[in-house]
C-alpha positions as CSV (number, residue, x, y, z in Angstrom):
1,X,73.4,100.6,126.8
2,X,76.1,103.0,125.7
3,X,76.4,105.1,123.3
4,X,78.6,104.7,120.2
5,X,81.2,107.3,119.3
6,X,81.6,109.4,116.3
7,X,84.6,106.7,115.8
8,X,82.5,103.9,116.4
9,X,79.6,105.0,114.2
10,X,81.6,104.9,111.0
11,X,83.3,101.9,111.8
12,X,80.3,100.2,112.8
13,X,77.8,101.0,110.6
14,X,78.2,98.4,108.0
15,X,77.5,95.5,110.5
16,X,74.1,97.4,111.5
17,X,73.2,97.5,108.1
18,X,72.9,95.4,104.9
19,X,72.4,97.4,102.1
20,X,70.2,96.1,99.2
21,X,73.5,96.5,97.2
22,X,75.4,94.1,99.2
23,X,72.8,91.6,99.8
24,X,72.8,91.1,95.8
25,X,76.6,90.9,95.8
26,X,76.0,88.4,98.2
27,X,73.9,86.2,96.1
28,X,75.9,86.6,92.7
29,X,79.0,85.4,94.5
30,X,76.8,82.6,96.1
31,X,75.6,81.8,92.5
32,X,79.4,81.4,91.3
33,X,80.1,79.4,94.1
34,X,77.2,77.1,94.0
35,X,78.3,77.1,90.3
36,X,81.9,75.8,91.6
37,X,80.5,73.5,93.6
38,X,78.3,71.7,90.9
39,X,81.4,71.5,88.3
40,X,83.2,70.1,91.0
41,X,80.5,67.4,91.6
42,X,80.6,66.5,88.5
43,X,84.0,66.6,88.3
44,X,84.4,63.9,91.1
45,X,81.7,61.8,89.7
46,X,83.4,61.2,86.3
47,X,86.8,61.9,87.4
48,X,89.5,63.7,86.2
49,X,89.1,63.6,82.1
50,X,86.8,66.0,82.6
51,X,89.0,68.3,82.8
52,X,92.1,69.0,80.3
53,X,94.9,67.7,82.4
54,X,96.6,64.7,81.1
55,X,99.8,62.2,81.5
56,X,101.5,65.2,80.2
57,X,100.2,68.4,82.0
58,X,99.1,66.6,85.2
59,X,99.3,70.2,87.0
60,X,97.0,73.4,85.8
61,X,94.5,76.1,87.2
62,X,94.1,74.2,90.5
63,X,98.0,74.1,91.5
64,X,98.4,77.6,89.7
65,X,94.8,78.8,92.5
66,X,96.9,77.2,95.0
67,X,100.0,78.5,94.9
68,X,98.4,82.6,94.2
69,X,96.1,82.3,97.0
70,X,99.1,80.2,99.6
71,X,101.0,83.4,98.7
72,X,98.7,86.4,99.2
73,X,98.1,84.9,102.4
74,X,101.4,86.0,103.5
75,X,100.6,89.6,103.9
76,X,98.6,89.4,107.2
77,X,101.1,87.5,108.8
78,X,104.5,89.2,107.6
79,X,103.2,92.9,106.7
80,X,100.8,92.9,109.7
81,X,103.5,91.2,111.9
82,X,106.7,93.3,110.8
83,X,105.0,96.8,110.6
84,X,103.7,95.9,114.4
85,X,107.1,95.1,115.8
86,X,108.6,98.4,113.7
87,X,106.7,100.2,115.6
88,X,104.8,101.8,112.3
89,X,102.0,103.1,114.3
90,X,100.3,104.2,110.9
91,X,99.0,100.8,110.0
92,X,96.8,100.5,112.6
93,X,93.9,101.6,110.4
94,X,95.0,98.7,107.9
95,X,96.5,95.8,109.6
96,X,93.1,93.9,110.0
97,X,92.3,94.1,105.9
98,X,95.2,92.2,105.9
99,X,94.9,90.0,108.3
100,X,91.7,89.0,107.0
101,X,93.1,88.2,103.7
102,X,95.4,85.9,105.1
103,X,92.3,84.0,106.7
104,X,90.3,84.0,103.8
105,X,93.0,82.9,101.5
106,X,93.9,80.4,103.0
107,X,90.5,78.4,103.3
108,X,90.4,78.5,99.4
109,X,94.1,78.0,98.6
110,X,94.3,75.1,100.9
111,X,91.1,73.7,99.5
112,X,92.5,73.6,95.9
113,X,95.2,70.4,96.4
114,X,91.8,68.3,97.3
115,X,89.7,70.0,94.2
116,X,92.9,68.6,92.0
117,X,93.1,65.3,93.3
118,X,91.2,62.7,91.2
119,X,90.0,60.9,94.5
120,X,89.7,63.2,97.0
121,X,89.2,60.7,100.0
122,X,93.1,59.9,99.2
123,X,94.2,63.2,100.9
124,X,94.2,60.8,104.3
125,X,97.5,58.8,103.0
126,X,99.1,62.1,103.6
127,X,97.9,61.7,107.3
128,X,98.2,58.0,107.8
129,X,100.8,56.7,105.6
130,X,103.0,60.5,105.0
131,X,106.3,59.7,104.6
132,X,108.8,62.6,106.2
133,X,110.9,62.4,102.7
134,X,108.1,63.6,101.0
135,X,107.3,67.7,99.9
136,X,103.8,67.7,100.0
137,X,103.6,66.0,104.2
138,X,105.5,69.3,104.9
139,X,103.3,71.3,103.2
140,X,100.0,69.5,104.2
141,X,101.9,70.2,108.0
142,X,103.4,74.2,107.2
143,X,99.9,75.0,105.8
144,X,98.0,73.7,108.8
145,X,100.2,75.2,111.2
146,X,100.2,78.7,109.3
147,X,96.1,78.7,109.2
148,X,96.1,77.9,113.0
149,X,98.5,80.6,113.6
150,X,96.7,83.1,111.2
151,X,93.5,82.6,112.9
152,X,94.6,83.0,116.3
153,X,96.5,86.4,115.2
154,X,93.4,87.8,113.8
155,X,91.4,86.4,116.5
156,X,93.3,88.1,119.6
157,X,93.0,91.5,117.5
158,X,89.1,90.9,117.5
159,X,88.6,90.3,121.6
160,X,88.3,93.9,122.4
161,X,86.2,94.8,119.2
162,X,83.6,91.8,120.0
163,X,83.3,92.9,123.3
164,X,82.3,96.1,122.0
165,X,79.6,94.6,119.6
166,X,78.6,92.4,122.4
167,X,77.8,95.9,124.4
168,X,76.8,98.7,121.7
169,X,75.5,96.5,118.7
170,X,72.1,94.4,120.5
171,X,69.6,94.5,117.2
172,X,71.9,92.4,115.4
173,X,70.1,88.9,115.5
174,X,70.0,85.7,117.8
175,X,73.8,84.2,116.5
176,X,75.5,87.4,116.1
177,X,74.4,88.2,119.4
178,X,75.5,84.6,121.0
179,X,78.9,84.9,118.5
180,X,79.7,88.5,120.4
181,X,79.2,87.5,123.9
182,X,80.4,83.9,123.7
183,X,84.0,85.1,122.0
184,X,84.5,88.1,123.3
185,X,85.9,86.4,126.7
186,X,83.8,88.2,128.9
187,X,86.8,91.2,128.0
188,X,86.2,94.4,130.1
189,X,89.3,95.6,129.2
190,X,90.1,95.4,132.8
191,X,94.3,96.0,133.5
192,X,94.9,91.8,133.8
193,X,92.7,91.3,130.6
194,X,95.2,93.9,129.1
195,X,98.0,92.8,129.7
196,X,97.8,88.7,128.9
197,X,96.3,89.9,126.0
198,X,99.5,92.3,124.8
199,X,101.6,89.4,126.3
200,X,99.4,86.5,123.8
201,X,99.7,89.6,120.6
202,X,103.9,89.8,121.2
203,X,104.8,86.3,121.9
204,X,102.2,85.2,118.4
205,X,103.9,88.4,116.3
206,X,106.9,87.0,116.7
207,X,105.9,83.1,116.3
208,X,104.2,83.8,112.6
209,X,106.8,85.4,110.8
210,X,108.9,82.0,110.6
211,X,106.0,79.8,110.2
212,X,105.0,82.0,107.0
213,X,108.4,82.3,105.8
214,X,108.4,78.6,106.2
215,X,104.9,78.1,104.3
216,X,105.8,79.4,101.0
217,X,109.2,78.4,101.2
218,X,107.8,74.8,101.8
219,X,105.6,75.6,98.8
220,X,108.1,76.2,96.6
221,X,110.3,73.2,97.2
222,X,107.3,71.1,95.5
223,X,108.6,72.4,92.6
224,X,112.3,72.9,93.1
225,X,112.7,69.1,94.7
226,X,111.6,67.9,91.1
227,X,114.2,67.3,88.9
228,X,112.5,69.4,85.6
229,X,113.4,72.2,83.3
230,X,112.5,75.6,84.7
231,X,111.8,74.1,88.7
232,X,115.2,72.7,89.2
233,X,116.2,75.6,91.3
234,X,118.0,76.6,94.6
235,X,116.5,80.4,94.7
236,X,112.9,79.3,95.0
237,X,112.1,79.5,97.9
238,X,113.1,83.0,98.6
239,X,111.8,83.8,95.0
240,X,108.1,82.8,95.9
241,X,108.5,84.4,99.1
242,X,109.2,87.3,97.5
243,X,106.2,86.8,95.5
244,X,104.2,86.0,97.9
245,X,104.6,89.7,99.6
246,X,104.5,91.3,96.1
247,X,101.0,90.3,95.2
248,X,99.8,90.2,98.9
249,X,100.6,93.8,99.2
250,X,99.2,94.5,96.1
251,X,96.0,92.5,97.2
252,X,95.7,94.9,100.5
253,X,95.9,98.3,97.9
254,X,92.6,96.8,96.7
255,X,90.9,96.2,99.3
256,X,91.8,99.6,100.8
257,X,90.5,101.0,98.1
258,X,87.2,99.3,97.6
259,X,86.6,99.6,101.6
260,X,87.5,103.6,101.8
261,X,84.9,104.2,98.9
262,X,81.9,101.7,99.9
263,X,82.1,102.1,103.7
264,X,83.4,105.7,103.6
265,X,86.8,105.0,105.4
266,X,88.4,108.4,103.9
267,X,88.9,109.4,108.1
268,X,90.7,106.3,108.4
269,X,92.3,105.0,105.5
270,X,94.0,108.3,103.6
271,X,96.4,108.9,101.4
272,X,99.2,108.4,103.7
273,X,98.3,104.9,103.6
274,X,98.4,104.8,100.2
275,X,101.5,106.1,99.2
276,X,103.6,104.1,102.7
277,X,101.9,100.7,101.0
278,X,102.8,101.9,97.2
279,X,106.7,102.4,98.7
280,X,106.6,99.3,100.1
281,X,105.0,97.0,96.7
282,X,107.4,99.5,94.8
283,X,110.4,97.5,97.1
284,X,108.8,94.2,96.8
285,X,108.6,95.1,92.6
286,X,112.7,95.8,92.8
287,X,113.6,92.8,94.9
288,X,111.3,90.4,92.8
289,X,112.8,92.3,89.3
290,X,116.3,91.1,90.8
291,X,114.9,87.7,91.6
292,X,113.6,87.1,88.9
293,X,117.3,88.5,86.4
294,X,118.6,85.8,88.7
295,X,116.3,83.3,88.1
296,X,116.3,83.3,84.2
297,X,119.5,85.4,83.3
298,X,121.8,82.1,84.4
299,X,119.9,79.8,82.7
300,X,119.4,81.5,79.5
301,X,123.6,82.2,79.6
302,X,124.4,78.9,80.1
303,X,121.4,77.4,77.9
304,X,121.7,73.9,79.6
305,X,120.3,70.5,78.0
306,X,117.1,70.3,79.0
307,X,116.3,74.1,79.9
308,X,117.4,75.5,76.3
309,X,113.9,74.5,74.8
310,X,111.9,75.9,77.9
311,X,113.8,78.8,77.7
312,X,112.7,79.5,74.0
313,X,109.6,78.7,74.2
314,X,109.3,81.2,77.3
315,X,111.4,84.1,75.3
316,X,109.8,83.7,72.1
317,X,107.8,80.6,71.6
318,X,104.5,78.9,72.6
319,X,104.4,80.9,76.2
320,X,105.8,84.0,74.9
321,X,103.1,86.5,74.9
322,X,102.2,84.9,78.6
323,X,105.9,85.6,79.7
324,X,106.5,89.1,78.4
325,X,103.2,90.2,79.6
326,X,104.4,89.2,83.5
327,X,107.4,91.1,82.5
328,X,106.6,94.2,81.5
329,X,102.6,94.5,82.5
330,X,103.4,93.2,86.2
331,X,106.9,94.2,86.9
332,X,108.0,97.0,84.8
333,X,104.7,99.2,84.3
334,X,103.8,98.7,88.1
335,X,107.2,100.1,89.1
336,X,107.4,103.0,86.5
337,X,103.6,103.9,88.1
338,X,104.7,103.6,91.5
339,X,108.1,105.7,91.0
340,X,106.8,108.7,88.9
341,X,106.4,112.0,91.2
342,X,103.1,112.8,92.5
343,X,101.8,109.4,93.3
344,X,98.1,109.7,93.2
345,X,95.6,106.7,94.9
346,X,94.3,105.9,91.6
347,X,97.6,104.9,89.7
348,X,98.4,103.0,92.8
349,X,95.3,101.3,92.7
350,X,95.9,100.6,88.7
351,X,99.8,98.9,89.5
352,X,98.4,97.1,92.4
353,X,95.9,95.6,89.9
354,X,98.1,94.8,87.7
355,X,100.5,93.2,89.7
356,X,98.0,90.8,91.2
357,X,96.9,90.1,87.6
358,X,99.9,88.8,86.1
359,X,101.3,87.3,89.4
360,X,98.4,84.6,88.5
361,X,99.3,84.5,85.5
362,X,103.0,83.9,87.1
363,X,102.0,81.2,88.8
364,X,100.2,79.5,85.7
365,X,103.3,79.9,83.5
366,X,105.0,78.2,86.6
367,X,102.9,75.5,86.2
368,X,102.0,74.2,82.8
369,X,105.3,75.4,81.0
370,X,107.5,72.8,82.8
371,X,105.0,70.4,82.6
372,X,104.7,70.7,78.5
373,X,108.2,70.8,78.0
374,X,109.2,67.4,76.5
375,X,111.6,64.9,78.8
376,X,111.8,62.6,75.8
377,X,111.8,62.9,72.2
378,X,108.1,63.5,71.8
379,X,105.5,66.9,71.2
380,X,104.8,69.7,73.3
381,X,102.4,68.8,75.4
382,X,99.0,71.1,75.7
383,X,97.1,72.2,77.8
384,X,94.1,74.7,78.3
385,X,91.8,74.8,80.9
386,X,88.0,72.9,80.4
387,X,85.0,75.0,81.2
388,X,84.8,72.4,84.4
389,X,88.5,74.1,85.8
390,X,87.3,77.7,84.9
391,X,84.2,77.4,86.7
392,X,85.7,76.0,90.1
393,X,88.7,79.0,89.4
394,X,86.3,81.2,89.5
395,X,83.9,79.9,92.5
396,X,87.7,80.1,94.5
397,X,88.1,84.0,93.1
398,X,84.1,84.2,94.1
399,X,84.4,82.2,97.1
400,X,87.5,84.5,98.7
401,X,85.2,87.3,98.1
402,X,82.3,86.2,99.7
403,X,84.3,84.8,102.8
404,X,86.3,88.8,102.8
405,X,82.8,90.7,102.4
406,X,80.9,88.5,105.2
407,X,83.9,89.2,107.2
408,X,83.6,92.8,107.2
409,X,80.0,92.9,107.8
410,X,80.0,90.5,110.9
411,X,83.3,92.2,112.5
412,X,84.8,95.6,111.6
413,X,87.0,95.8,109.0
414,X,88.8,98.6,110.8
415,X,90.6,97.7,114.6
416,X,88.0,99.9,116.5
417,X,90.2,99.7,119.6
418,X,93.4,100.3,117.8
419,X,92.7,103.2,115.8
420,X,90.8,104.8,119.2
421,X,93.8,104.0,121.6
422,X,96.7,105.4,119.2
423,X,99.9,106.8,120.9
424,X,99.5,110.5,121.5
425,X,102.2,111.5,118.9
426,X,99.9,109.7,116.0
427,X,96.6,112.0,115.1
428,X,93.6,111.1,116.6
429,X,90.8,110.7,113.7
430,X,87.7,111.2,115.7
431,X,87.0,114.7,114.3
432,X,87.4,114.0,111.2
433,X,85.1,110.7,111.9
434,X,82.5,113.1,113.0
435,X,82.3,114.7,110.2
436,X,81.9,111.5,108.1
437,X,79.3,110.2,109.9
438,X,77.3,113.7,109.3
């Protein structure tokens, strides 16, 4: 059996080990899922009243789950893909976090459409009786196709790493053991295996970016195809792309940083990485700034029937505190952190939080604002979430934890074989590897 590597020490010794600590993370995110999973039971046995959605606000913390987690999905597939085919050899050390967001994301976002449905067994009139006219058959097919594609990019990223579990990692139990050898593709790294593998990685890089372009785009339209205040809008889709990149980014900051401190990445993961991400959410902050001047700038000018009372209620009515909050808490304060000199890790890690934050909090505004605005001379319409909604949003929040933490214990969260095989002009990290794993 061969030896591991100073390199492969580091990277690999969380999968060898189970800490006490991360076994009872384990089971309190199991406890909110199970939780979840309860509320949800009894939400399907007595149906929808038992949460707060009504003939008015038929939308809330389900589509609002849906729509955040579709859209930090799209950093594995468009941050991952475009740095790749820039050439940005620096992301090597980070492209996998992302990619395993996307994964994991996707699992719960595309799970919350059911968890909204009153009957969930309906979901198979989208398959047998879809009509092509309607927005949600092309989502049900763009989100499909996207979590295929997603799971074959990570996938062909993971052949050489599993092989190398399969060979250097044997104490690992029965299944891990079977789940190495049997997906590794009896890789050898041999010249052929090489290059139908770079071949697969090109031809897929360049086949994901439209497909995740398409996905949130296709999200969006649910909204903008419906003729109500605040949705009617031709700039959605490449406003919740936009989005979608902003708060994926963001997502990846965290992750970077709860990884370099708990699995002691600092050899890997520095402050390079850091401050290249931080440039490029401080971009995503100014484009989605301009989207979003564009998106209620024209509206509020023109004050149309219809719009005029969504738009007060937004500025300085019922939503109000919600709305500025977004502003200036996840678009203004993240991009003042992010342009000060000095950037340090921890005020990136503070706008990164923030951002994700009130992009949820985007989303729900989205949502239940449009939906409460009145279409006929009648109230407001209300809506807060029951305790039933809470607890299955935060089994999701729970659940895309669990699914991200199992992750990086059963593979590495780090591309062994990436960040070993760099170009010679990038630095080699093994010294400083060595000196981690002393």
């Amino acid at each position: 059996m061969a030896e591991l590597t100073d390199t492969e020490r580091v990277l690999l010794g969380p999968l060898a080990n189970w800490s006490t600590r991360f076994k009872a993370l384990v089971a309190v995110l199991a406890a909110i899922v199970a939780w979840g999973a309860f509320a949800y039971l009894m939400q399907v046995q007595r149906g929808l009243v038992v949460t707060n959605m009504r003939d008015t606000v038929s939308w809330g913390v389900y589509i609002a789950n849906f729509v955040f987690f579709i859209g930090i999905s799209h950093v594995g597939a468009l941050m991952s893909a475009i740095l790749r085919l820039a050439g940005a050899e620096w992301r090597r050390p980070i492209t996998r976090m992302a990619e395993a967001i996307t994964v994991c994301s996707l699992f719960v976002g595309a799970a919350m459409p059911i968890i909204d449905l009153g009957r969930p067994d309906r979901l198979l009139n989208v398959l047998f009786y879809g009509r092509l006219q309607s927005a949600i058959l092309w989502d049900f097919i763009s989100i499909f196709t996207y979590l295929t594609g997603s799971l074959l990019f990570l996938y062909l990223f993971l052949i050489p790493d599993l092989a190398l579990l399969r060979d250097k990692l044997p104490n690992v139990g029965r299944f891990r053991r079977w789940l190495y050898a049997k997906f590794s593709l009896n890789w050898h790294g041999t010249p052929g295996q090489r290059r139908r593998l770079d071949r697969s990685i090109g031809i897929l890089t360049i086949l994901i970016l439209p497909i995740a372009i398409s996905v949130h785009t296709v999200v969006s339209w649910i909204f903008a195809m419906t003729l109500r205040p605040g949705w009617n809008s031709t700039i959605f889709g490449p406003y919740f792309v936009a989005g979608a990149l902003f708060s994926g980014v963001a997502s990846v900051l965290m992750a970077m940083a709860l990884f370099t401190h708990f699995y002691r990445l600092q050899a890997f993961v520095t402050k390079r990485h850091f401050r290249n991400l931080a440039l490029i959410l401080l971009s995503l902050d100014v484009v989605y700034i301009y989207f979003t001047l564009n998106e209620y700038l024209t509206v509020a000018y023109k004050q149309p029937i219809g719009e005029a009372g969504l738009i007060a209620a937004l500025f300085g009515g019922e939503f109000a505190l919600a709305f500025w909050i977004i502003q200036l808490g996840g678009l203004l304060v993240p991009a003042v952190l992010l342009a000060l000199p000095k950037l340090s890790t921890g005020r990136i890690v503070v706008a990164a939080t923030l951002v994700n934050v009130t992009m949820w909090l985007k989303r729900y505004v989205i949502v239940v604002s449009t939906l409460a605005t009145p279409q006929m001379p009648q109230p407001w319409g209300a809506y807060f979430p029951s305790w039933v909604e809470l607890s299955i949003t935060a089994a999701a929040f729970a659940g895309f934890v669990l699914l991200y933490a199992l992750f990086s214990r059963f593979f590495p969260i780090v591309s062994v074989w990436e960040v070993t095989e760099v170009p010679e002009s990038v630095p080699h990290p093994v010294g400083t590897a060595a000196e981690v794993a002393r």
